[in-house]
Backbone and ligand atoms as CSV (ligand in chain L), in Angstrom:
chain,resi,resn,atom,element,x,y,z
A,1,UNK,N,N,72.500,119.879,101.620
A,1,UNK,CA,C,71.568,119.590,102.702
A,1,UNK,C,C,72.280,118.969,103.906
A,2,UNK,N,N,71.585,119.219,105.266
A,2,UNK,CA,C,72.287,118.664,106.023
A,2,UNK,C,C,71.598,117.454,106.769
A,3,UNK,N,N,72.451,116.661,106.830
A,3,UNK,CA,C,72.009,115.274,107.254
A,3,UNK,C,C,72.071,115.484,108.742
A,4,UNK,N,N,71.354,115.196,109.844
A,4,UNK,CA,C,70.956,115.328,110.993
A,4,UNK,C,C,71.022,116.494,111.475
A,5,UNK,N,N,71.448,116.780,113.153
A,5,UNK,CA,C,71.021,118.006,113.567
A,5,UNK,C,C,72.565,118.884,113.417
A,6,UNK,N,N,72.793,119.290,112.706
A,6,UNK,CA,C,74.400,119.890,112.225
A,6,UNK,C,C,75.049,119.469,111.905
A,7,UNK,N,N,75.095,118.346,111.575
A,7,UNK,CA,C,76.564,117.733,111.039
A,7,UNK,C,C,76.200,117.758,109.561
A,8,UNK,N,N,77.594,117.449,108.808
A,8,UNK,CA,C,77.849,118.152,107.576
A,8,UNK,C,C,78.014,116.733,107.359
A,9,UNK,N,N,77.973,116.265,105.503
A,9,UNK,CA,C,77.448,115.374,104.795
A,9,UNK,C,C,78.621,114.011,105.337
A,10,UNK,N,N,79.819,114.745,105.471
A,10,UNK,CA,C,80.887,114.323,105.448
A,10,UNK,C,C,81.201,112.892,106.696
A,11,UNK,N,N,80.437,113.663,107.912
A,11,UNK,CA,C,80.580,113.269,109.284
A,11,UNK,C,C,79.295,112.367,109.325
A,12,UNK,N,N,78.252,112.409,108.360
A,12,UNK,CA,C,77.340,111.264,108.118
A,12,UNK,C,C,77.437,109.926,107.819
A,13,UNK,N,N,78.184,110.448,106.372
A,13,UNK,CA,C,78.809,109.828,105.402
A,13,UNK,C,C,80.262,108.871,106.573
A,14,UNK,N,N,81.041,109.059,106.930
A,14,UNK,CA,C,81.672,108.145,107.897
A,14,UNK,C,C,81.575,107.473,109.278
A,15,UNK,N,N,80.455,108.227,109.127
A,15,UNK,CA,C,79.923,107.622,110.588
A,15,UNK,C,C,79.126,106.171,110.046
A,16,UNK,N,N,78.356,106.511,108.922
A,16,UNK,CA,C,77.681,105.158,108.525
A,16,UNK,C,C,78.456,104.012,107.895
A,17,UNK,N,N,79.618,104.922,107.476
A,17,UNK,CA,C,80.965,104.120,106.587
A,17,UNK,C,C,82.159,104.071,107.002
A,18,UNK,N,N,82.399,103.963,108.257
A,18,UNK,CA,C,83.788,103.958,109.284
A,18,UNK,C,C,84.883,103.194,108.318
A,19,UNK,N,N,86.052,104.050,108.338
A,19,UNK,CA,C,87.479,103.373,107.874
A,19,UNK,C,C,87.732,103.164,109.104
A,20,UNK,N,N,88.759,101.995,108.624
A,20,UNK,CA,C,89.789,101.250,109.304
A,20,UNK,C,C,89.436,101.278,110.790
A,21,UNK,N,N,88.280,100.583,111.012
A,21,UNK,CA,C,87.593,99.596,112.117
A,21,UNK,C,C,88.149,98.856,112.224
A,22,UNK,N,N,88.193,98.644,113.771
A,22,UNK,CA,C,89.524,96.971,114.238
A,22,UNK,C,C,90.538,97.541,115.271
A,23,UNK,N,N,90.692,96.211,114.587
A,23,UNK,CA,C,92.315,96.227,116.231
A,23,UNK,C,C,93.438,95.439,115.009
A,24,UNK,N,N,94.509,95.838,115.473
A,24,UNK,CA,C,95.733,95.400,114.885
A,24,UNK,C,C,96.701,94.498,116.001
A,25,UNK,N,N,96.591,93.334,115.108
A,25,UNK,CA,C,97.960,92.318,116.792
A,25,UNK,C,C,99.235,93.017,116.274
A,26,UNK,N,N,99.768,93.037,117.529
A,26,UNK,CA,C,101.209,93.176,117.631
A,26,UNK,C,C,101.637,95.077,116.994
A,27,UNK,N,N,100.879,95.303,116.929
A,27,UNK,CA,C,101.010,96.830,116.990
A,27,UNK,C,C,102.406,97.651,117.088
A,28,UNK,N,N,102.849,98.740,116.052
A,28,UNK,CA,C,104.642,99.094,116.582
A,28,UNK,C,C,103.756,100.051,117.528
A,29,UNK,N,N,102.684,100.336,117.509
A,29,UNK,CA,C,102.369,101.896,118.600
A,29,UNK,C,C,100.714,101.741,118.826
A,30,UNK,N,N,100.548,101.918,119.989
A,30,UNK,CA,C,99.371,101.880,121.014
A,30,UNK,C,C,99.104,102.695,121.425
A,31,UNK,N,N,97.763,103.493,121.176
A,31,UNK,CA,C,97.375,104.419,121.858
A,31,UNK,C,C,95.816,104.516,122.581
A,32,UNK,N,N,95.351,104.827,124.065
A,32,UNK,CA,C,94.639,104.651,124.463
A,32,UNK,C,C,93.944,106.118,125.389
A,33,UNK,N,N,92.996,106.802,124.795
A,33,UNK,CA,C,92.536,107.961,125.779
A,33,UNK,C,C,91.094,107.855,126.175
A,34,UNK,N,N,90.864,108.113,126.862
A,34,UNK,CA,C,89.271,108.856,127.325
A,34,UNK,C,C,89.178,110.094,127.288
A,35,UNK,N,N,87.524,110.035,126.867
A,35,UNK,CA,C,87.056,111.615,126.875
A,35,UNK,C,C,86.563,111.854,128.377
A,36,UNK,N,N,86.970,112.865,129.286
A,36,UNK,CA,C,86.968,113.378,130.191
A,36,UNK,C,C,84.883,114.012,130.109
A,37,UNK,N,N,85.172,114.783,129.221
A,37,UNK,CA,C,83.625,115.489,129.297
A,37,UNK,C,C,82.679,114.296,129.294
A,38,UNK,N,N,82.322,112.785,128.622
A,38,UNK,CA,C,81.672,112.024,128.312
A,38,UNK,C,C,81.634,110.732,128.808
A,39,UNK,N,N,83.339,110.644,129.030
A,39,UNK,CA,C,83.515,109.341,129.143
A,39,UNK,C,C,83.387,108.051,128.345
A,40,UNK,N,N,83.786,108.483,126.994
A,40,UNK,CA,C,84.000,107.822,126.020
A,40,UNK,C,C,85.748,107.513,125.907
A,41,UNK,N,N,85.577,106.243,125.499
A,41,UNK,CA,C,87.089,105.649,125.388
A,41,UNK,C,C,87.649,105.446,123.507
A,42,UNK,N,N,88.876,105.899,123.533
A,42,UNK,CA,C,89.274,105.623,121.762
A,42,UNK,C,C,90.614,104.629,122.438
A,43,UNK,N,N,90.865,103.785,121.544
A,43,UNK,CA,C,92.324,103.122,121.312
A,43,UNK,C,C,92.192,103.561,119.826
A,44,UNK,N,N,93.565,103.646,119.411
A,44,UNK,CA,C,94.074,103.295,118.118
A,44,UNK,C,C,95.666,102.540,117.699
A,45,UNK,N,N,95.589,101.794,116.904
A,45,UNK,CA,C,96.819,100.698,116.597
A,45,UNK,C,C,97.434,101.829,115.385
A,46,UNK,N,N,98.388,101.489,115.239
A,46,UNK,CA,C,99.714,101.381,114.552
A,46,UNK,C,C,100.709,100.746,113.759
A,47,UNK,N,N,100.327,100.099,112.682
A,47,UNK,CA,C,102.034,99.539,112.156
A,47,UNK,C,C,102.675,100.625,111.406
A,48,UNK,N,N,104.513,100.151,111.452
A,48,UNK,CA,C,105.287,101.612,111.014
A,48,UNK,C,C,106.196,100.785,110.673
A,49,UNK,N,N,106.383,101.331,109.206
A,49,UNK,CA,C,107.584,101.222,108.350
A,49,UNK,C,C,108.425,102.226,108.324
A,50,UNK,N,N,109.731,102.188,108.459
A,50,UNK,CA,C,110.859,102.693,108.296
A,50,UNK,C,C,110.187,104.464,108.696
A,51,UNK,N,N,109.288,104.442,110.172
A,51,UNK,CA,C,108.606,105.829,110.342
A,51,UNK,C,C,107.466,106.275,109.247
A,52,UNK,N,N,107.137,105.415,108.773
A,52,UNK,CA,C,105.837,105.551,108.147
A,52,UNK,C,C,104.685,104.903,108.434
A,53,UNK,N,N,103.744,105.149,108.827
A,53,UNK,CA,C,102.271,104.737,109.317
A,53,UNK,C,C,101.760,103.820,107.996
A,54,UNK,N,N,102.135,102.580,108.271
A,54,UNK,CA,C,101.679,101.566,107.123
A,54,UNK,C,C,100.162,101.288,107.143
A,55,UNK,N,N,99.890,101.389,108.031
A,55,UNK,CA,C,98.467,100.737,108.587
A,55,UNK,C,C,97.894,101.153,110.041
A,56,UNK,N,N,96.692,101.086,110.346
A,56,UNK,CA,C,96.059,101.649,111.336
A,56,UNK,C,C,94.861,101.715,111.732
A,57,UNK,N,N,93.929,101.331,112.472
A,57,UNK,CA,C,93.007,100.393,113.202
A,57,UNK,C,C,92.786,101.692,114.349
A,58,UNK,N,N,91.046,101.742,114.323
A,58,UNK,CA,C,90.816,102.409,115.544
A,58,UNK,C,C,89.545,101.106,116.447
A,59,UNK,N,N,89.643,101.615,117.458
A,59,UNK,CA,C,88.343,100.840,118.000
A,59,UNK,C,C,87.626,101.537,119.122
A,60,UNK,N,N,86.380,102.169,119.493
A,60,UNK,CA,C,86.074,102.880,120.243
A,60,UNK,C,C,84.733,102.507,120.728
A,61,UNK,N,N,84.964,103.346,122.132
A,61,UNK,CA,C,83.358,102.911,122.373
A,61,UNK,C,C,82.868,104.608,122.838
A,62,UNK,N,N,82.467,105.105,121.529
A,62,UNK,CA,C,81.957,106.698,121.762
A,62,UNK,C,C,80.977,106.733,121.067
A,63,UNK,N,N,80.577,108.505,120.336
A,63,UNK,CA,C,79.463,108.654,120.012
A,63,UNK,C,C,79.789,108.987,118.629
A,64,UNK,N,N,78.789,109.157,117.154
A,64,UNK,CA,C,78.578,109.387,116.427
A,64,UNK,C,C,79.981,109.959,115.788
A,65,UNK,N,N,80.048,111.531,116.373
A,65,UNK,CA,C,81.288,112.168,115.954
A,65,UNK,C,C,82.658,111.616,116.655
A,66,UNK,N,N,82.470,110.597,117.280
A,66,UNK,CA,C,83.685,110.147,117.962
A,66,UNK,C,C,84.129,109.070,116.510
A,67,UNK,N,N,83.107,108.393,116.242
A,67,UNK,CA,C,83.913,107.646,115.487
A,67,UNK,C,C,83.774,108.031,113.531
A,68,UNK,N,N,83.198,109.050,113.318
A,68,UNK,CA,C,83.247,109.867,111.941
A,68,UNK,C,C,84.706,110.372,112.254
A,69,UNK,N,N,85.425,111.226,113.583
A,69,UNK,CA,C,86.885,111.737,113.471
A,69,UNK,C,C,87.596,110.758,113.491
A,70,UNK,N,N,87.348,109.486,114.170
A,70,UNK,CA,C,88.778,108.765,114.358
A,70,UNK,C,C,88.665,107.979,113.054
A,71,UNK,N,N,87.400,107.742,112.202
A,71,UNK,CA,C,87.367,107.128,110.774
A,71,UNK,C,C,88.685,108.414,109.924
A,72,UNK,N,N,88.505,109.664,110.225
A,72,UNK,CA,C,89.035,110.395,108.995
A,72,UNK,C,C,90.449,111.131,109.498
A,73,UNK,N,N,90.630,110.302,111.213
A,73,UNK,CA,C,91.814,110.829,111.295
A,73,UNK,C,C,92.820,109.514,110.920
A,74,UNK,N,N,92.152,108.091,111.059
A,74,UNK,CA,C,92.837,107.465,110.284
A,74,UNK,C,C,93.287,107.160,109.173
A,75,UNK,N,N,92.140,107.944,108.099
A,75,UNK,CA,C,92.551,108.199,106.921
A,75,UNK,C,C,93.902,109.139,106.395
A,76,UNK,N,N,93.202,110.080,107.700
A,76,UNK,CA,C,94.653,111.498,107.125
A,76,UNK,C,C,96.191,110.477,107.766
A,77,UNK,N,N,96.488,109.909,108.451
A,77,UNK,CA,C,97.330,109.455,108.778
A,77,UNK,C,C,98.310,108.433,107.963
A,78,UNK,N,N,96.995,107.735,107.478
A,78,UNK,CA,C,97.738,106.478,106.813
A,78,UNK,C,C,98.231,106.997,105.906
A,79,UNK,N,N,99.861,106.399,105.786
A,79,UNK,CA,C,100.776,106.480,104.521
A,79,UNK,C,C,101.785,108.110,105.194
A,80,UNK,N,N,101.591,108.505,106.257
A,80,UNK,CA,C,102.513,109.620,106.440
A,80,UNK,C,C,103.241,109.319,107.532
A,81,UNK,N,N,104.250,109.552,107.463
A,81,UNK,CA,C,105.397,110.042,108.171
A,81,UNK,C,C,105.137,110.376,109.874
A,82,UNK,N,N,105.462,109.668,110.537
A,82,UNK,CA,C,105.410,110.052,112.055
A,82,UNK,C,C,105.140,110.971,112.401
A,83,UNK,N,N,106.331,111.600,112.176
A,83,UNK,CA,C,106.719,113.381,112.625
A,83,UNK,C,C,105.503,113.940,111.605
A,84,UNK,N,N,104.524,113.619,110.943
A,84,UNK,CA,C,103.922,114.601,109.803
A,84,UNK,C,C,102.354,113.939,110.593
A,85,UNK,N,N,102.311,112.684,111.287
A,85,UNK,CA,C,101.303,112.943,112.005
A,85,UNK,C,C,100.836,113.042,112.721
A,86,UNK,N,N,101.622,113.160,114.074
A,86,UNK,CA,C,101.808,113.804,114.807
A,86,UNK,C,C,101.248,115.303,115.120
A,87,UNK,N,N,101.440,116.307,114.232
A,87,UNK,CA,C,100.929,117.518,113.880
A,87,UNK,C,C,99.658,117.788,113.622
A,88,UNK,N,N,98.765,116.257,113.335
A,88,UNK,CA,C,97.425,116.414,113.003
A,88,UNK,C,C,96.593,117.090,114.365
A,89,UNK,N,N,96.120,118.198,113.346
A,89,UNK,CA,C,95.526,118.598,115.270
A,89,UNK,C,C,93.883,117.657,115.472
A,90,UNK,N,N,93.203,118.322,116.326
A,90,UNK,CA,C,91.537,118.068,116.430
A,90,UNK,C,C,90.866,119.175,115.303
A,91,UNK,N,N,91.442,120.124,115.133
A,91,UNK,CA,C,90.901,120.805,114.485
A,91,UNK,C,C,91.314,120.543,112.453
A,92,UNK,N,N,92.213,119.983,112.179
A,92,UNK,CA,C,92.185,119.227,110.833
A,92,UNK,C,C,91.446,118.269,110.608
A,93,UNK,N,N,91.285,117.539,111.769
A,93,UNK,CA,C,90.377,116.360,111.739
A,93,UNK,C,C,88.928,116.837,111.455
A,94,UNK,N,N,88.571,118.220,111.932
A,94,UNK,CA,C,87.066,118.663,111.557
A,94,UNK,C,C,86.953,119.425,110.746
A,95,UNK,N,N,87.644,119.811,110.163
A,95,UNK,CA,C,87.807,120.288,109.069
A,95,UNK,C,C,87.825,119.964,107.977
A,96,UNK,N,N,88.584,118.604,108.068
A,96,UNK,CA,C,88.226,117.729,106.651
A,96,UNK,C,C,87.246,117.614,106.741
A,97,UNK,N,N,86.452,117.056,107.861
A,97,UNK,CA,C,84.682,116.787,107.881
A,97,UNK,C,C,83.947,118.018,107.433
A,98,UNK,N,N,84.144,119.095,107.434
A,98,UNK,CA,C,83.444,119.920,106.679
A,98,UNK,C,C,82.990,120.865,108.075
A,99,UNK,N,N,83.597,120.447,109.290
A,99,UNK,CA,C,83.013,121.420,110.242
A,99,UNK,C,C,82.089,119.693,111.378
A,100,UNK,N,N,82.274,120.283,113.120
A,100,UNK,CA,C,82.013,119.346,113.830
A,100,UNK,C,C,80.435,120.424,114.351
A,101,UNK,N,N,79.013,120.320,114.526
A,101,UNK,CA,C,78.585,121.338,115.490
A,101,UNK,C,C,80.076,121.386,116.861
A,102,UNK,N,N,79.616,122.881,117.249
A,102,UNK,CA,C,80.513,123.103,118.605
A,102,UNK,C,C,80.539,121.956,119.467
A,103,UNK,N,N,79.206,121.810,120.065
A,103,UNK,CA,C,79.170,121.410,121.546
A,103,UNK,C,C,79.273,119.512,121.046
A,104,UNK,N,N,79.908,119.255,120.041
A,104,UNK,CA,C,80.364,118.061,119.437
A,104,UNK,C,C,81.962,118.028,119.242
A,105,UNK,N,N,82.837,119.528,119.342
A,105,UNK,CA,C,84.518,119.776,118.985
A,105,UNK,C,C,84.454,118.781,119.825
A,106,UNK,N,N,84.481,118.644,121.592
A,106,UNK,CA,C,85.216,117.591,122.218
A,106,UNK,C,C,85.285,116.030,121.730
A,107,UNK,N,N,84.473,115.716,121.186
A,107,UNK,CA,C,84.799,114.291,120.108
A,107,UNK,C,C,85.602,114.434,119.681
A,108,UNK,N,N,86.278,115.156,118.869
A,108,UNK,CA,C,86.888,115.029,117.797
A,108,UNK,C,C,88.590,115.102,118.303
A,109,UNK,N,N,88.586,116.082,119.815
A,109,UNK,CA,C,89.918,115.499,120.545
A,109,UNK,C,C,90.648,113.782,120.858
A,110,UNK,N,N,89.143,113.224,121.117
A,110,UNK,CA,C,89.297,111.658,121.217
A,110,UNK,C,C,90.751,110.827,120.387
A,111,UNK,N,N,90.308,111.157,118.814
A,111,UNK,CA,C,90.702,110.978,117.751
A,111,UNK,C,C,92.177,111.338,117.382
A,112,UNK,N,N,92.668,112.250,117.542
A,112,UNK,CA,C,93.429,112.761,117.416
A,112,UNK,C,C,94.739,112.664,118.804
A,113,UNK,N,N,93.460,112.649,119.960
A,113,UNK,CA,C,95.201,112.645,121.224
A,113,UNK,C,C,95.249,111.273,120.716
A,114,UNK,N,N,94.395,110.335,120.919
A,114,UNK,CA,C,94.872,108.603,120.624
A,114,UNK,C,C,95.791,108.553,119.632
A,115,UNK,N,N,95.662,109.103,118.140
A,115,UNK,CA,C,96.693,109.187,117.074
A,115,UNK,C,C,98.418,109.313,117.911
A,116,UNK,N,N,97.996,110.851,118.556
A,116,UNK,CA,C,99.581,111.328,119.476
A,116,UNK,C,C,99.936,110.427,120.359
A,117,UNK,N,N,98.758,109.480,121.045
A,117,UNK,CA,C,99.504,108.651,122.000
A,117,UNK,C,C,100.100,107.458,121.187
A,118,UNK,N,N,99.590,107.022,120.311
A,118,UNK,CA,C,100.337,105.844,119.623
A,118,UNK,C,C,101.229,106.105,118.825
A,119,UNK,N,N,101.485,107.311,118.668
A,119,UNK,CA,C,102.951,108.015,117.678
A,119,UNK,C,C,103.941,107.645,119.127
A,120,UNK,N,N,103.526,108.621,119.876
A,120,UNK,CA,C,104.306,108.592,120.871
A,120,UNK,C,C,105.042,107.042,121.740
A,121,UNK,N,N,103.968,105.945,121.629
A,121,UNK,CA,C,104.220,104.607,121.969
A,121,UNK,C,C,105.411,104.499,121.175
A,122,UNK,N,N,105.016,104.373,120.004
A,122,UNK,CA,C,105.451,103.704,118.917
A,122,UNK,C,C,107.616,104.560,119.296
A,123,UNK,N,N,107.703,105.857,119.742
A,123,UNK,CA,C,108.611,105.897,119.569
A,123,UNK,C,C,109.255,105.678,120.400
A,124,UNK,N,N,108.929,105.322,121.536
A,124,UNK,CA,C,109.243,105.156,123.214
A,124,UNK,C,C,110.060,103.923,122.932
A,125,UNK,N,N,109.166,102.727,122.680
A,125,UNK,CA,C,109.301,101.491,121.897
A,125,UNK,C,C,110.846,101.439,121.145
A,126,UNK,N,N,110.900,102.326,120.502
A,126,UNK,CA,C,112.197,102.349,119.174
A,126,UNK,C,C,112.979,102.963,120.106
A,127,UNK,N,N,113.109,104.041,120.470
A,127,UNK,CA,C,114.069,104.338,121.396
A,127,UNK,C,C,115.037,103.537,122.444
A,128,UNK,N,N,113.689,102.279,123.020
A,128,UNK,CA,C,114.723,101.193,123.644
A,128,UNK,C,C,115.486,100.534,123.429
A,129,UNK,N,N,115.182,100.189,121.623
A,129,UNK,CA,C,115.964,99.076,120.835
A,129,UNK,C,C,117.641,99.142,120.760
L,1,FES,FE1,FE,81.757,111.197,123.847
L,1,FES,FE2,FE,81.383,112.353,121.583
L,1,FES,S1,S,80.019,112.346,123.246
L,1,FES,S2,S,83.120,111.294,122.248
């Protein structure tokens, strides 16, 4: 059955039960985007071990499917490898959810560039050292 107007059990189910809500101090990688179509804002934090995503914190001020993707793109993230998440597109992120309605895909970019921008912090950062 589907729980509201298209969304699949999945994108219910984390929207009412958000992972890894918060902010992280001192962060190895920071990432901060807006959604252009909406004007919804994502940050997401970062700690990194030896290039591994130890931990990770989103905080947003969007809609429904904004924060069901950035709940399950922080899930897919944690515990992998930079370079391995990095690769996460928008479209894995809705996919694990079981499918986004269409005119809802642009949420789910939110989630995912923020992931790339705080990979990307995070290596800018190391590079100076
Ligand atoms: Fe803004 Fe979904 S409507 S992120």
């Amino acid at each position: 059955m589907m729980a509201g107007v298209g969304y699949s059990k999945k994108v219910m189910e984390h929207f009412m039960n958000p992972r890894n809500v918060g902010v992280l101090e001192n962060p190895d990688g920071y990432g901060k985007v807006g959604n252009p179509i909406c004007g919804d804002v994502m940050e997401i934090f970062i700690k990194v071990k030896d290039d591994i995503i130890t931990d990770i914190k989103f905080k947003t001020f969007g809609c429904g499917s904004a924060i069901a993707t950035s709940s399950m793109v922080t899930e897919l993230a944690k515990g992998k490898h930079v370079d391995e998440a990095i690769k996460l597109t928008r479209n894995d992120v809705a996919d694990e959810l079981d499918g986004l309605p269409p005119q809802k895909m642009h949420c789910s970019n939110l989630a995912a560039d923020a992931l790339h921008e705080a990979i990307k912090d995070y290596k800018s950062r190391n590079m100076k050292k």
